[in-house]
N, C-alpha and C positions, 0 to 999 in steps of 0.2 A: 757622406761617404768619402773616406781618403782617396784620390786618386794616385797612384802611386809612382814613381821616378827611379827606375832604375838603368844605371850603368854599366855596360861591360865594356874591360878591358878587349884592348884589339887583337892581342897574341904578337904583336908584330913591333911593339914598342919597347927601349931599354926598358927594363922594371924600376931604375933610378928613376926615371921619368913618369913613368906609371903611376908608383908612387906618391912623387909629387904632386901630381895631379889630384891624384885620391882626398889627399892629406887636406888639398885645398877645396873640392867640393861635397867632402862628404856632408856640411850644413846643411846641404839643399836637396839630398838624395834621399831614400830610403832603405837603398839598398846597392851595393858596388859588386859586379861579378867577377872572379877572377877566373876567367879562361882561357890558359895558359899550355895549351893540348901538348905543348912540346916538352914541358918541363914536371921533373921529376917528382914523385911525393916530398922528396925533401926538402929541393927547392920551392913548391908550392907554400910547405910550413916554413920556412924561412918569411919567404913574402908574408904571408899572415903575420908572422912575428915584427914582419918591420913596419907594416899597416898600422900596427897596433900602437909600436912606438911611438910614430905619427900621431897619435891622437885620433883613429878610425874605429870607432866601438865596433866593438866585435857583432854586435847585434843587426849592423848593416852591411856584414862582412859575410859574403856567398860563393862558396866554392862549385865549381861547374864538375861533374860529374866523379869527380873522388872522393866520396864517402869517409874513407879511411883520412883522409887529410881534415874534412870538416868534423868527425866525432874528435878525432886528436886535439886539433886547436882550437876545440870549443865555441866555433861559431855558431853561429844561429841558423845560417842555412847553406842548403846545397841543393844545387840545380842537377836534376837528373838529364839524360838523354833516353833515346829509344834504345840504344845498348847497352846503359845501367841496369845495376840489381831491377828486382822488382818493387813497385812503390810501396806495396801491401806489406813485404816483409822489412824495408827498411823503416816503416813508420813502425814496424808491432819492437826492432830491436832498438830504434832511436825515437821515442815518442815527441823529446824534447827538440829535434831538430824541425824544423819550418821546410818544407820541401817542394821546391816547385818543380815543373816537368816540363820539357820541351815538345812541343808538339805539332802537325802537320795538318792533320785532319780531326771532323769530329768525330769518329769515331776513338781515336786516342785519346782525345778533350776528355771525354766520357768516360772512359777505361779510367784515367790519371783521378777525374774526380769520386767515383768511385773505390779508388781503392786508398783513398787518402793523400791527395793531393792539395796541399793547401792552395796551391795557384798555380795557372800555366801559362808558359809564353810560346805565341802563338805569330808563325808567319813564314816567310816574310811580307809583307802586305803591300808594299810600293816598290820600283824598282829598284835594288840596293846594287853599291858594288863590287859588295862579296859575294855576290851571287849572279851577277852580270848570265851566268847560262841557265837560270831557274827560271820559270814564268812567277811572278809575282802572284799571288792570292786572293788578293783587292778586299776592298771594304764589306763586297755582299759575302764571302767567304765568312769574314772575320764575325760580320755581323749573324749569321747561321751559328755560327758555333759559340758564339757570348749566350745564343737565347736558349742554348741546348746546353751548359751546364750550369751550376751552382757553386762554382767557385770563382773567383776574381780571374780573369783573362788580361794579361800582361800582353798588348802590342808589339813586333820587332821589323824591324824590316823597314829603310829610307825614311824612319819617322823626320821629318822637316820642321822646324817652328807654322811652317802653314797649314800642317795638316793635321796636327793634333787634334784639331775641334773636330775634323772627320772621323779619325780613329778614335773618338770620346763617344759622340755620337752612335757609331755603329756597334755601341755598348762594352767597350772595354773598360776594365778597369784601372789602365795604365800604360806607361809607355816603356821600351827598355832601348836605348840608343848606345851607340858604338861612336863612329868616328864624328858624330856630329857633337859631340862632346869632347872624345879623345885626342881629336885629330884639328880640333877646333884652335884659330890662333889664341884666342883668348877663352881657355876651357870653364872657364868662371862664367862669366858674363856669359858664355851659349846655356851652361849649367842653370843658371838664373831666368834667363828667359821659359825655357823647359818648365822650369818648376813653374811660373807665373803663370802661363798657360795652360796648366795642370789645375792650380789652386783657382784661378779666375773662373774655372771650368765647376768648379764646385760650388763657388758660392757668385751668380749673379751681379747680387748685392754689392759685391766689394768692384766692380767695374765704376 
């Protein structure tokens, strides 16, 4: 079973820099988000365009809840929110795009995998510090809502290199980090670490 690696942008960093960054780990990723709440359709397609330049295949290239900017630039996926279209109708007009949903509770888990949700990410699970006024969710949350759907549950929320085997355990199928990546001095080597602890996690054997 892949365990999966995925990154989102912070909203809060030059997009030169962003970039950069991207360009440099997308080897090790599966998937790169770009969530960008401030910036416009155009500029969104800009950024994709220059991702691309970089050498970022489009197929690990995920836009966060505009639609319209992922059919355009032909990515592979787009991350919805609870105030996006509805999943049901964007999967019957986009069948080709890969769609994951952002989610709270299982009852949404549920909804999302039902109406064609390829995967959801799900949290936040440990204390983070873009969320410093939310109570965190914790593992037995996470762990409830991995065994009540059928589709892949992507981790969010203060994932740490020490906690990974927990949030693996309590049945996720992946992790999705922010500034421990982003923000990280050496975003390579944190990148690396991540992925090791993901794939270590899959096969035993290879420890």
């Amino acid at each position: 079973m892949n365990r999966e690696l995925h990154i989102v942008s912070t909203g809060r960093q030059p997009i030169p820099e962003m970039i950069g960054i991207a360009k440099e780990i997308h080897p090790y990723i599966d998937a790169f988000h770009i969530r960008e709440k401030q910036k416009t359709a155009r500029e969104l397609m800009e950024i994709v365009n220059q991702l691309k330049a970089e050498g970022v295949p489009s197929e690990k290239i995920v836009i966060n809840d505009r639609l319209d900017v992922g059919a355009v630039t032909r990515v592979k996926g787009v991350q919805l929110a609870n105030h996006s279209l509805d999943i049901e109708v964007v999967k019957d007009v986009f069948p080709a795009l890969r769609l994951g949903c952002s989610v709270h509770t299982v009852e949404e888990a549920i909804y999302a995998s039902e109406c064609g949700a390829d995967y959801v990410i799900y949290g936040h699970i440990f204390p983070s510090q873009s969320k410093q006024d939310k109570e965190p969710r914790g593992l037995e949350k996470l762990k409830e809502l991995t065994m009540n759907v059928k589709i892949p549950v992507i981790a969010i929320g203060g994932i740490q290199f020490e906690n990974v085997e927990q949030v693996l355990e309590a049945g996720a199928q992946g992790i999705a980090v922010l500034s421990g990546v982003m923000l990280a001095n050496d975003p390579v080597q944190a990148v690396k670490k991540y992925s090791a602890k993901l794939r270590l996690r899959e096969s035993p054997l290879s420890k």
